[in-house]
C-alpha positions in Angstrom: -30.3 12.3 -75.1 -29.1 9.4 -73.4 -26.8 11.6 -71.0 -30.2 13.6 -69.8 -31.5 10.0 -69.1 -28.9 8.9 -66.7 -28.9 12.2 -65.3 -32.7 12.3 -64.4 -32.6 8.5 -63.2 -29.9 10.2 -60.6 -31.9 13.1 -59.8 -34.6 10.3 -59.0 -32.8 8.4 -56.9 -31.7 11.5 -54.7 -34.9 12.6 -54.7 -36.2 8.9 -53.1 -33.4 9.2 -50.8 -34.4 12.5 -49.4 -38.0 11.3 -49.1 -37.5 8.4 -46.7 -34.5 10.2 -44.7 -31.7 8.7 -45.8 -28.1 10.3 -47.4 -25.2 8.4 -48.5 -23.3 8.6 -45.2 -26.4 7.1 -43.6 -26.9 4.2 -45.3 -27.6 0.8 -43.4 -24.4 -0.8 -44.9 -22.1 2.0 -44.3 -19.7 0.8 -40.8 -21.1 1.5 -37.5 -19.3 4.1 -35.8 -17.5 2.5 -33.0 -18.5 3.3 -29.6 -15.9 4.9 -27.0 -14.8 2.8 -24.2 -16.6 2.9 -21.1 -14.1 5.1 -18.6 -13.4 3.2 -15.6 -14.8 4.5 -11.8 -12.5 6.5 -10.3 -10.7 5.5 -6.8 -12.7 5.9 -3.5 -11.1 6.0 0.0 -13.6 4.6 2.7 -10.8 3.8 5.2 -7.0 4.9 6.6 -5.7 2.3 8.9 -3.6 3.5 11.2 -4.7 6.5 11.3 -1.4 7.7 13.5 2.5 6.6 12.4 5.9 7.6 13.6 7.3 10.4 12.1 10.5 8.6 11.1 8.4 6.6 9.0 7.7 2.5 8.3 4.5 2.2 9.5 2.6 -0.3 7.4 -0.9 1.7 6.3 -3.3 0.1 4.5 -5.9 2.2 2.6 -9.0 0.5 1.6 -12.3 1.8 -0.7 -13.2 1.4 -4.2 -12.1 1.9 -7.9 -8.5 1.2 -6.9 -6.3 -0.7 -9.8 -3.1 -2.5 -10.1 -0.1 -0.7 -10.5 -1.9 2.2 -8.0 0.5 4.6 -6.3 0.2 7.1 -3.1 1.6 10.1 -2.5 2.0 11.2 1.6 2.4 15.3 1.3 3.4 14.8 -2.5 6.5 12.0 -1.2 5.4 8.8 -3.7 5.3 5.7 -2.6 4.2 2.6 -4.3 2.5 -0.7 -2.6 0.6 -3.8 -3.4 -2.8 -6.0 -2.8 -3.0 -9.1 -1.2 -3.1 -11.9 -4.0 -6.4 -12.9 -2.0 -7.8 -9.7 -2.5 -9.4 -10.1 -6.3 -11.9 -6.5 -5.4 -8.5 -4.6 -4.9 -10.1 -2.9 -1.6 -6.9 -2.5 0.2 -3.7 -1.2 -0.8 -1.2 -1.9 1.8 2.0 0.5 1.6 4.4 2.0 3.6 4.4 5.7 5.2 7.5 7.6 4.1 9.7 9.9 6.8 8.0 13.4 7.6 7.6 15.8 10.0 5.1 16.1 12.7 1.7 16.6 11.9 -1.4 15.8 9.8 -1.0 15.2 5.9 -2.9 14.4 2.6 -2.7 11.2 0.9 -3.2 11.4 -2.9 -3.8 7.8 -4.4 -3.5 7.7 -8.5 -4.6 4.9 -10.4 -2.6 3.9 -13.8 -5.5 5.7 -16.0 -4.8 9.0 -14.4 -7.5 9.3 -12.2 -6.8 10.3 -8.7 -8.7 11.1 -5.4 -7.2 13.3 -2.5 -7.8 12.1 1.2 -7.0 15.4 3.2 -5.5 15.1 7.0 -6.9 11.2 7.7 -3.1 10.4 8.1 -0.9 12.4 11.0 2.9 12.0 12.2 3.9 11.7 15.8 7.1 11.2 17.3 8.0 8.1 18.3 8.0 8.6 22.2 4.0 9.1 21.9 3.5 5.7 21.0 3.9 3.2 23.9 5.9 0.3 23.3 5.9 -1.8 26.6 3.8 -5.3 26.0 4.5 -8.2 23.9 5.5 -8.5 20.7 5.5 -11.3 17.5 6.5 -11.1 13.7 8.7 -11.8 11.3 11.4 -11.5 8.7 10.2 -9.7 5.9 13.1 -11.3 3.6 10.9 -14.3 2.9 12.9 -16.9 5.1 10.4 -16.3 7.8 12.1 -15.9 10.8 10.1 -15.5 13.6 11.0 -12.5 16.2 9.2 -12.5 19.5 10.7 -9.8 22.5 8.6 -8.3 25.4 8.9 -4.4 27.0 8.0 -4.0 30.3 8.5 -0.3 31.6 10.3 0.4 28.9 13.1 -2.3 29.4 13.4 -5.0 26.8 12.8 -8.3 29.2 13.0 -11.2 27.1 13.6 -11.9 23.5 14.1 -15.2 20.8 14.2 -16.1 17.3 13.2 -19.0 16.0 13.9 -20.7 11.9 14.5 -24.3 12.4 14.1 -24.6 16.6 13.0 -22.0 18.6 15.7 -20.1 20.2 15.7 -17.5 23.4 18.5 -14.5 23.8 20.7 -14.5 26.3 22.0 -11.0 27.1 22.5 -9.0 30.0 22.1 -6.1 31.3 18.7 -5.8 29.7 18.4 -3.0 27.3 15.7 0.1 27.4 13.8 1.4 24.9 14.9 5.3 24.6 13.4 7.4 22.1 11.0 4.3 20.9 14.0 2.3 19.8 16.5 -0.4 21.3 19.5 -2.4 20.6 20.2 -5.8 21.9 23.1 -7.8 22.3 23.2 -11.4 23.2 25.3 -12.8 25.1 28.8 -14.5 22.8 27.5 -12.1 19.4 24.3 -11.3 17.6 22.4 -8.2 17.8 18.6 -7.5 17.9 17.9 -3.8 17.2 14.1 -2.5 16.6 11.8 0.8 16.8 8.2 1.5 17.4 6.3 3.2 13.7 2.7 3.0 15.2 0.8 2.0 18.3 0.5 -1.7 16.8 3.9 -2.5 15.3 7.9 -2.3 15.3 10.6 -2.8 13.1 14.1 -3.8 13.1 17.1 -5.8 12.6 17.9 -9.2 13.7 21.8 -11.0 13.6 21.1 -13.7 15.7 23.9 -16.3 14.5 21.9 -19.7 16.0 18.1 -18.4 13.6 20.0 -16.2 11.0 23.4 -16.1 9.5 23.1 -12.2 8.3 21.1 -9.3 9.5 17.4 -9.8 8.4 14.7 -7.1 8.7 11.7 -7.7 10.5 8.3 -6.7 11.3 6.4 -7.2 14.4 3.2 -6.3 15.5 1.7 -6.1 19.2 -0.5 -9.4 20.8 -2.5 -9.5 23.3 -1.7 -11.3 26.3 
């Protein structure tokens, strides 16, 4: 007799539960069912700058949109390379790398966040040869080793004119005869040793090689860009 008691208090008890809507797994002190994490947006590409680089590669190209994260990758025609942001940068809008070697022609540029997500850019990025590009003018930079070594040289009609260094004091080459620029690239040697070699990888910007015993004491790459004069 008392068995059928309990037994009918439980049938009760369901049947209040049923009444009002509720069931055991929806009971206000069961746990919440956590909610998913919000997926993050997905990289945007407003912006290819250059939009033309030498088909031997180096050109610095910066990228620049939305959704982009640290640790982001590109890929020119499926060749990866990798890059950075400027520390200043804390909206991660531009992602500076480097174009890799390739032939003549237009490509696609695939950039891949860490989370997987990705975004394909198709034929905003072409290769030239370097003779399309012209490299006459003046041109500044510097060492891209840290010590900051600055490079200045100027082309005129193809014919390197001038060139100096400078670390501590601000030293001019000395060479003669002048070197010229064949094929977008030059070598230059001073006058009692050092060497200044360099090539053109866009219509802004050269890079190179600099041994220049009274600024450097071992071969240091640089970078230059074109100024106006």
């Amino acid at each position: 007799m008392r068995f059928r008691n309990y037994r009918s208090i439980g049938f009760s008890i369901a049947f209040a539960l049923a009444s009002f809507g509720c069931s055991e797994s929806s009971r206000p002190w069961n746990e919440p069912t956590a909610n998913p994490s919000p997926t993050r947006a997905a990289p945007d590409v407003t912006g290819i700058f250059p939009a033309v680089g030498s088909a031997g590669g180096g050109a610095t190209v910066q990228i620049v949109g939305t959704g982009f994260q640290q640790g982001m990758f590109a890929l020119f025609d499926g060749i990866k390379v990798t890059g950075r942001f400027d520390t200043r940068d804390t909206s991660l809008s531009t992602f500076y790398t480097e174009a890799p070697a390739h032939g003549i022609g237009a490509v696609d540029i695939v950039v891949t966040n860490p989370d997987g997500q990705s975004l394909r850019v198709a034929g905003r990025f072409a290769y030239a040869p370097e003779t399309s590009f012209d490299s006459n003018g003046a041109w500044s930079g510097f060492s891209t080793n840290g010590s900051d070594t600055l490079v200045e040289f100027v082309i005129r009609d193809n014919v390197v004119v001038s060139a100096s260094c400078q670390y501590n004091v601000f030293t001019p080459f000395s060479f003669s005869p002048p070197p010229s620029v064949q094929n977008g690239a030059f070598s230059l040697t001073a006058d009692g040793g050092g060497t200044l070699t360099g090539r053109i990888v866009s219509a802004s910007e050269m890079v190179g090689t600099i041994n220049f015993p009274a600024c450097v004491n071992a071969q240091l790459p640089w970078r230059v860009n074109r100024q106006k004069e």
